[in-house]
N, C-alpha and C positions, 0 to 999 in steps of 0.2 A: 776747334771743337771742344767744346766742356762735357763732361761724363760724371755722371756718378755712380761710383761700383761700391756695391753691401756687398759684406761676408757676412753669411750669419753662419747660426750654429748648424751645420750639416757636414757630414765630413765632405772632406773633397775642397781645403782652404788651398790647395798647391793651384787650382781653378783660377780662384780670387788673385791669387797673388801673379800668376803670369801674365793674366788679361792686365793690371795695375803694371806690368814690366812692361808688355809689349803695349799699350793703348797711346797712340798719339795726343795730343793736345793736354789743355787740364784738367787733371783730374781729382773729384771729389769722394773721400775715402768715409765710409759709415759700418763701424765692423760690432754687429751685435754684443753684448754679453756673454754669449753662450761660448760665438765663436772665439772671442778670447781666452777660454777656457780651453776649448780644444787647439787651436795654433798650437800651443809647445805639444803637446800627444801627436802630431801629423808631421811639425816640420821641424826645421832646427832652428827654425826664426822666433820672432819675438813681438809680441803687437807691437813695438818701437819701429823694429826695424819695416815693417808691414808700411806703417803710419808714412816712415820715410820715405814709402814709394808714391805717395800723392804730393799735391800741390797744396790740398786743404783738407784738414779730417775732423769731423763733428762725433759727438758722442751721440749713442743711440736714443739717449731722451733726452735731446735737447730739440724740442719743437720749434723754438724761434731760432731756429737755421735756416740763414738764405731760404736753404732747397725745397723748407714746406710750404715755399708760397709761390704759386701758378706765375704771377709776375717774374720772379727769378729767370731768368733763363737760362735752363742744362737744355743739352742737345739728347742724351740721351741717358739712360741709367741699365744696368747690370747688375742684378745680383748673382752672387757665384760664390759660391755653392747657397741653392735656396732651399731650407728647411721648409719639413712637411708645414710646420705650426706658422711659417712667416708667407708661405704659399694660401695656406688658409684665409690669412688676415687679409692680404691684398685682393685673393680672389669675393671675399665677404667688404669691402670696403671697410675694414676696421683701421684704421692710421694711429692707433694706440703707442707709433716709435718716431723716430724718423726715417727710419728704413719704409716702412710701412706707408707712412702717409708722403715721401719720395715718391714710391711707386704708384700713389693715389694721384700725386701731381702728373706725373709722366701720361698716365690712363687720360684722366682729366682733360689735358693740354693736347693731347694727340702727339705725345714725343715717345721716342722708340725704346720701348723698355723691351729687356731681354731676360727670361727667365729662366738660370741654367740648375735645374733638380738632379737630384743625385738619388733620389731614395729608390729601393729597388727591393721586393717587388712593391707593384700601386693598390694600394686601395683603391676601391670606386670610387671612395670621396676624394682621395687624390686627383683621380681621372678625372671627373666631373671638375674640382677644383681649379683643373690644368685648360679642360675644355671651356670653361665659364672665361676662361682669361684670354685664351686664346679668339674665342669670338668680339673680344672689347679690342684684339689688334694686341698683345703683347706676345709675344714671339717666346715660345714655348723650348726651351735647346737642352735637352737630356744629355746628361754627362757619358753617351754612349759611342766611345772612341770607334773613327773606320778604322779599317788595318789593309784599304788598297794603298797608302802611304807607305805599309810594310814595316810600324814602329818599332822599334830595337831596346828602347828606355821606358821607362816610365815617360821621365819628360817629352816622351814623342807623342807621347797618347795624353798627356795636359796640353801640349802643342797643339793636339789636332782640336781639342774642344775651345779652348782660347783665340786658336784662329776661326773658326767656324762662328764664335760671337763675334772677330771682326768683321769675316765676311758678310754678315746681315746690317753690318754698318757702313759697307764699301769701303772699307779701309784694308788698301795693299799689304800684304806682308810675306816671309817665307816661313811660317810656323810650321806648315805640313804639303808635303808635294800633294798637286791637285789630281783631281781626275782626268785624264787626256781619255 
């Protein structure tokens, strides 16, 4: 399985960064501008060591990447954590990054994109923005931890939302006890 996972700028990079730990196959890393500004304010990491956890990492304006073209083939893309303004873009067809025009490929090709927003509360323009996406088939995953898992850490509640993007990918794991 090949993946592409964007960080952009939203809080919520510890998202980004467990999906990129626990994700099987290779994987292709694209982490906004913004969000490299926020990494050190959230974690103790470093876009280095972030970068380390891929196979391949593109800079956000570099358009002639593989990944902006339909022929490529990724199996699926992730953005985690998705800002309101990169939610916007993809929902308006604007591909103005390669974050952007990723998820314009994904849509495009019918490959499984996964969109995990954090902002809270929604604008209606969010809503609509999230609803307009959700009807083209991109899978809509709000950073909103269960607690039938019964989390004890932080990382149990990044665990549950990191597994929960693998499970819409059928991919095994033990991030968070299920629901029996």
């Amino acid at each position: 399985m090949r993946s592409v996972i964007a960080i952009t700028g939203a809080s919520g990079i510890a998202y980004g960064v467990k999906i990129l730990k626990e994700l099987p196959g290779e994987k292709i890393l694209i982490i906004s501008d913004m969000a490299k500004k926020i990494i050190p304010h959230e974690t103790e990491l470093t876009v280095a060591d972030i970068e380390k956890l891929a196979d391949t990492v593109y800079d956000d304006h570099d358009l002639f990447a593989s990944i902006s073209s339909g022929s490529y083939g990724f199996d699926s893309m992730i953005v985690a954590p998705c800002s309101s303004s990169t939610l916007a873009k993809i929902a308006s067809g604007l591909a103005d990054t390669l974050i952007t025009r990723a998820a314009a490929v994904a849509i495009k090709e019918s490959r499984k994109l996964i969109v995990v927003t954090r902002e809270t509360p929604k604008s209606a323009i969010m809503l609509e923005n999230e609803l307009k996406l959700a009807r083209c088939g991109v899978t809509m995953l709000d950073a909103n931890p269960g607690f039938y898992s019964h989390p004890k850490t932080v990382d149990d509640i990044i665990s549950f939302i990191a597994g929960r993007c693998l499970d819409q990918l059928k991919i095994e794991h033990s991030l968070y006890k299920k629901w029996e």
